[in-house]
Structure formats: structure tokens, C-alpha cells
C-alpha distance (Angstrom), angle and dihedral (degrees) to the residues before:
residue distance angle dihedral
X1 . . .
X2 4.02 . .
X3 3.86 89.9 .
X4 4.54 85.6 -171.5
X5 4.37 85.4 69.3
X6 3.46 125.8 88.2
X7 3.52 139.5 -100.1
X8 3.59 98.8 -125.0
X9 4.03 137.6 -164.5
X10 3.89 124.2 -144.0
X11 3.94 116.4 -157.9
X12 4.10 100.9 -101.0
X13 3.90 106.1 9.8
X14 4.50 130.1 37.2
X15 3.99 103.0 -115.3
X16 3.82 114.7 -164.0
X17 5.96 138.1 -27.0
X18 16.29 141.0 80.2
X19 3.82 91.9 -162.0
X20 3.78 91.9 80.9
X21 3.61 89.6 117.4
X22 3.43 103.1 59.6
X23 3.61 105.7 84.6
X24 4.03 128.1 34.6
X25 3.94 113.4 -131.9
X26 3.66 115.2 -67.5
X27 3.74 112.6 -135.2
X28 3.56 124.5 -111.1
X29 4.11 120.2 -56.8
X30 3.69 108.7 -95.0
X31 3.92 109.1 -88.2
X32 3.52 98.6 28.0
X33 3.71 110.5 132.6
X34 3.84 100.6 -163.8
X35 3.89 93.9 -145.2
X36 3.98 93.2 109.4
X37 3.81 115.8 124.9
X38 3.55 120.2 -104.1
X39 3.93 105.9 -141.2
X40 4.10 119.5 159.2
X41 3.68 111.9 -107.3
X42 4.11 114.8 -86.2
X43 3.26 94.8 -112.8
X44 3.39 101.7 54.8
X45 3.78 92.0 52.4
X46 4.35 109.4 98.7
X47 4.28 111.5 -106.4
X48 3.92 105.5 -98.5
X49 3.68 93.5 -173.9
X50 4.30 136.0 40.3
X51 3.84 80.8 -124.6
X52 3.97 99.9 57.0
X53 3.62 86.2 40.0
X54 3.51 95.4 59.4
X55 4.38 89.5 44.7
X56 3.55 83.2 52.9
X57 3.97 96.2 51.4
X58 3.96 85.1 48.1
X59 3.93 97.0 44.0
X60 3.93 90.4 56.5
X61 3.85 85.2 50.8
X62 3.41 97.4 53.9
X63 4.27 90.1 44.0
X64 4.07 79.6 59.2
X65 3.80 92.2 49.8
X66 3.89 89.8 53.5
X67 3.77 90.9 87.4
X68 3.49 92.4 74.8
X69 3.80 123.6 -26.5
X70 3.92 109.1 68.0
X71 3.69 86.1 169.2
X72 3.64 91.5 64.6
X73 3.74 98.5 45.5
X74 3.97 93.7 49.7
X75 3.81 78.4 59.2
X76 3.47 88.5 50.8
X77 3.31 100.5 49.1
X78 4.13 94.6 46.3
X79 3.73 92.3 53.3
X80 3.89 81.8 51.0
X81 3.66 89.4 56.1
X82 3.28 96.3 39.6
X83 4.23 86.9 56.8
X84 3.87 92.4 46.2
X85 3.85 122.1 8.1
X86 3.56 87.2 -174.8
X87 3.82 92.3 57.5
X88 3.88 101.4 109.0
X89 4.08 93.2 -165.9
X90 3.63 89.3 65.3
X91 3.60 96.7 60.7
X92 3.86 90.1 38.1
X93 3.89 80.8 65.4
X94 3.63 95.5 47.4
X95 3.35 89.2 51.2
X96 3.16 97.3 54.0
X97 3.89 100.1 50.3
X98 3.65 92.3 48.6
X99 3.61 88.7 54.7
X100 3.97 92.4 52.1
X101 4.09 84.6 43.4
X102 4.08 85.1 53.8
X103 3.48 80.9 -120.4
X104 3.80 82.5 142.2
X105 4.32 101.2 164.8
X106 3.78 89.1 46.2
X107 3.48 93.1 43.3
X108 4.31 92.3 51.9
X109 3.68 86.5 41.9
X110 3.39 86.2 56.9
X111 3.44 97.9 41.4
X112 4.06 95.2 52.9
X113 3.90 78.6 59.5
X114 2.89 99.4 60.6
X115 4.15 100.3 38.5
X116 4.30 79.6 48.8
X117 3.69 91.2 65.8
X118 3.39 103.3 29.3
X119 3.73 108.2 24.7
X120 4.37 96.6 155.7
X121 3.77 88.0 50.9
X122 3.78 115.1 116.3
X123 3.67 101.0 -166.4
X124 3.97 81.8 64.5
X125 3.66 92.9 38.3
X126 3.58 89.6 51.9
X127 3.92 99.3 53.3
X128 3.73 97.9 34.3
X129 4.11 83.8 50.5
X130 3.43 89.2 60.8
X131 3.71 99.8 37.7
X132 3.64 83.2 57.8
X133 4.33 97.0 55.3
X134 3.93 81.7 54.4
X135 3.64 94.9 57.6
X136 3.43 99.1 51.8
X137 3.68 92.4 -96.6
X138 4.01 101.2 110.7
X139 4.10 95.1 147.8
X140 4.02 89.2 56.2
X141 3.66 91.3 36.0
X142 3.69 96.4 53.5
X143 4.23 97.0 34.1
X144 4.42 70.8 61.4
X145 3.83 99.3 42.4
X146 3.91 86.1 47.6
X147 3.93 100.1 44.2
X148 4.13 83.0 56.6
X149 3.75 95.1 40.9
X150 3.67 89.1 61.5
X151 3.98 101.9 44.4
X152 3.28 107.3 117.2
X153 3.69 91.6 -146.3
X154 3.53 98.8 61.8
X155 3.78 113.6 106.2
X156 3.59 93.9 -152.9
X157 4.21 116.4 37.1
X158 3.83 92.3 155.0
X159 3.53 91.4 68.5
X160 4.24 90.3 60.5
X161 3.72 89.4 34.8
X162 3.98 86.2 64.6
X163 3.42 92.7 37.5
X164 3.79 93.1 59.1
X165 3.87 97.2 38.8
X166 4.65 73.9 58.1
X167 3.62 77.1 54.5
X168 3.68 103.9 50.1
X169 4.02 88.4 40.1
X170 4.11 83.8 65.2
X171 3.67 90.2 50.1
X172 3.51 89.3 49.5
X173 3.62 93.3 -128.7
X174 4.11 107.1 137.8
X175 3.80 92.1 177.8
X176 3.94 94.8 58.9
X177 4.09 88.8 39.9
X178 3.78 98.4 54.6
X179 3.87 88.6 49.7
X180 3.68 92.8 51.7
X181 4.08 87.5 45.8
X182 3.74 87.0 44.2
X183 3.11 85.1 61.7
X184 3.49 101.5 46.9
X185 3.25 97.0 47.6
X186 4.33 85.2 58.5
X187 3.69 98.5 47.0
X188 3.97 94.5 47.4
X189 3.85 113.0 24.0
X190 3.77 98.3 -162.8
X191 3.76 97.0 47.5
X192 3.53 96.6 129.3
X193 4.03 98.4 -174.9
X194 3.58 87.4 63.5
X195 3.64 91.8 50.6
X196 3.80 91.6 56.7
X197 3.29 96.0 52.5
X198 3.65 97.2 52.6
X199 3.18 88.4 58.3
X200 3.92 98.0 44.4
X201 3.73 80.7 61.9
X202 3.34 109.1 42.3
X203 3.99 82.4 56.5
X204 4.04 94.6 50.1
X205 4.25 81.9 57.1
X206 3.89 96.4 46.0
X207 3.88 90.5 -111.4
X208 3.85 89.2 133.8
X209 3.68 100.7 159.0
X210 3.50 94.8 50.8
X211 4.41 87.5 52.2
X212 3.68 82.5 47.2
X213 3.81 85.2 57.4
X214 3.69 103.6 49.9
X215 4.36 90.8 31.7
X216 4.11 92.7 58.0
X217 4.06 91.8 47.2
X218 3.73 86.2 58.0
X219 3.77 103.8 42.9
X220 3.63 87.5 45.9
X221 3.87 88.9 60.9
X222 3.54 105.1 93.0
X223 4.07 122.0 -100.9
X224 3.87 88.2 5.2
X225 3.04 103.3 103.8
X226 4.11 121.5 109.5
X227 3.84 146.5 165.7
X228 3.76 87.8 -97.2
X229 3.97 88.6 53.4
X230 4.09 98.4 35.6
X231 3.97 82.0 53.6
X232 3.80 105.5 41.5
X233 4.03 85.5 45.8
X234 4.46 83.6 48.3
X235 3.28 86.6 58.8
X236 3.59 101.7 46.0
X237 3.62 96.5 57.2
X238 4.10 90.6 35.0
X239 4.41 80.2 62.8
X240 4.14 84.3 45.7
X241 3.78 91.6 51.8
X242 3.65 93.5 -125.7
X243 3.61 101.0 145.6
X244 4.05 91.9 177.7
X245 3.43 91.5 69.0
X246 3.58 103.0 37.0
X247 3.99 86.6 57.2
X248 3.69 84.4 52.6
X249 3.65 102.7 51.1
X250 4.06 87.6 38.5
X251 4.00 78.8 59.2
X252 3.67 92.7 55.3
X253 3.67 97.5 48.2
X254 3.65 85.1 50.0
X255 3.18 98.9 52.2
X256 3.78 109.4 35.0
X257 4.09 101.7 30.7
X258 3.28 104.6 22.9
X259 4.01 100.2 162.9
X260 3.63 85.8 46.7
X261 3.70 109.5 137.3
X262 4.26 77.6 -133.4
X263 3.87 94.0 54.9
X264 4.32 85.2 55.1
X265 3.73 89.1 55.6
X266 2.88 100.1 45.7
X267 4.11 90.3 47.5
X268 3.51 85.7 54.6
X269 3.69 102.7 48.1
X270 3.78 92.7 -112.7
X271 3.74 106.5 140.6
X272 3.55 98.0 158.8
């Protein structure tokens, strides 16, 4: 699990990242005006026309084709277009495989599209946010990630929430990223992403039993663990001056990624 990449939205279908209570709700991220519209996502709106039903069929088969044949869901996601050109998840999708193509004008062109006809839509909101962080454009990316985050139509606001805290992380703003994970981490319990990065921050500010809070629920969680998490909970205890534990995690490393650039750091008694 690369806990540093997105959780990300497709235009039809989610693709694929118990301490709710320990933080009230944060208030809004400085410079967010509140004022967007608060539309349900596209998708979930019913087919009004043989035509958008027939985009929509196409759109979900081009979210399935994703996985591994871009080709085949730009094709997907044309036909779509070509069904409906007022179908805003189709050029969501386009969007989206241009920007995996590096296609990056024809994937904002396609992008604006999409925002043009359905500008209150979070599932756009979402992706176009964090199109925007990757171009450089973090403030508009996360005023975007943070408009969808708070729709109260959208079925799944953890997965912006992360996406901004991403966001904030590029900005180097730690304060503005553990809200957004904060929240996460409240709207969607198991998100374990979020959960790292709590953590991850909580270390950087020398709150280390709090990181060894959040760290332990997720490598309890079966098959979650990683080099990233082995090593961030190393450290944690290393800082605690529990050398038990830090001989047992150095173990695991060892032992289960043992070409990780983690494991070498820690051979070398580099834990910084």
C-alpha cells in the first residue's frame, strides 16, 4: 500500500484507500468560501433518456477497464460522449485517462467539461481537486477536494478528505493535512491511509504516543501491514526508548522486506 497516492473516484463505479472520537470537527480550511453547490453525484442521478442510459452503461465499462487498459476506457468514455454530450461522467472519465496518459491539456480540457455541466458534483470535484495538487495548483485543488468533501450528497467524503490532507502534505502544511485526515478517519472508520498519516504527523510534532495510537490500529488490521508502516511504527518506539519493540519491528523488516529501502536504515542505524 503506497499510502502518498490518492484515493481516487471514477465517473460510475469507486476504484481503489475506531479513533473517530478523538477529535471534534475542524472548521473549514482557511480560504474556503462555502458557497459551492451541492448537487448529487451524476451517477447516482436515474437515466431520463435511452441515450444517457446507454453513456451510462459505457461509462461503467470504461471504470472496469481502468485496471489495466486505458486505451479501452478512452473508448469507452468517447462512445459515452458520443451517446450524451451532456453526460458529465463521461468526460470525468476522459479526464481521468488523459491524466494517467500525461495527456495533461486534454485531460483539463476535459475536466472543465465536465465541472461546466456538472459544477456541484463531487465525484468531479474530487478528481479535478486532485488533478489540480499535481499540477502545481494545490490551493485550487484543495478549495475543490474540500467543496466535495463537504456535500452532503456524496456517499463517500472520506475518500476527498484523504485526498486533500495528499494535498496539504504537498503544500507542506501538516496542520491543514491532519484536519483533512481527521476527518477522514471520522467519516470512514477503516480508512487506513488516513490512519497512517495521522500518525506520520503526530511523529513529525513529537506526539509519539498519540502515532503509536493510530500506527498499532493499523498494523493490527490484517494484511496491512508494510515497510512504510513496520518503519514509521520502528521509529515510534525507537523515540519512546523501547528497545524491545524496536528489535522486534527491526525483525520484521528483516524478515519480510528485506530490500526495503526501510530495512537498510534501519541496518545502518539511520532512523531519521
Amino acid at each position: 500500500m503506497n499510502f502518498m497516492q490518492p484515493l481516487c473516484v471514477h465517473a460510475a463505479i469507486v476504484v481503489t484507500c475506531l479513533l473517530a472520537g478523538c477529535a471534534s470537527l475542524p472548521s473549514p480550511t482557511p480560504g474556503y468560501s462555502g458557497s459551492g453547490a451541492t448537487d448529487r453525484s451524476s451517477s447516482d442521478m436515474p437515466a431520463t433518456t435511452e441515450a444517457r442510459n446507454k453513456a451510462r452503461v459505457h461509462i461503467e465499462l470504461g471504470a472496469a477497464y481502468m485496471e489495466g487498459n486505458l486505451g479501452a476506457a478512452l473508448d469507452e468514455a468517447r462512445v459515452a460522449v458520443a451517446y450524451d454530450k451532456t453526460y458529465a461522467p463521461g468526460y470525468l472519465l476522459m479526464g481521468q485517462v488523459y491524466a494517467l496518459l500525461e495527456q495533461y491539456a486534454q485531460a483539463q480540457d476535459a475536466f472543465e467539461e465536465s465541472l461546466r455541466l456538472a459544477p456541484g458534483d463531487p465525484e468531479v470535484n474530487t478528481a479535478y481537486g486532485w488533478f489540480l495538487c499535481n499540477r502545481g495548483r494545490q490551493k485550487e485543488g484543495a478549495a475543490r477536494l474540500e467543496q466535495a468533501a463537504r456535500n452532503p450528497y456524496y456517499r463517500t467524503p472520506g475518500r476527498a478528505w484523504t485526498n486533500l490532507g495528499l494535498c496539504n502534505l504537498q503544500l507542506r502544511d501538516d496542520v491543514a493535512a491532519e484536519v483533512a485526515f481527521l476527518r477522514a478517519d471520522q467519516a470512514d472508520p477503516d480508512n487506513l491511509q488516513a490512519k497512517y498519516h495521522i500518525a506520520a504527523i503526530s511523529y513529525r510534532n513529537g506526539n509519539f504516543y498519540r502515532a503509536r495510537e493510530y500506527i498499532n490500529v493499523l498494523n493490527r488490521q490484517p494484511g496491512t501491514q508494510t515497510a512504510e508502516t513496520i518503519w514509521l511504527a520502528l521509529r515510534i518506539e525507537n523515540k519512546l526508548g523501547n528497545r524491545d519493540a524496536v528489535q522486534r519491528y527491526g525483525n520484521q523488516l528483516a524478515r519480510n522486506y528485506p530490500a526495503s529501502n526501510e530495512n537498510q536504515a534501519y541496518q545502518q542505524g539511520k532512523f531519521e
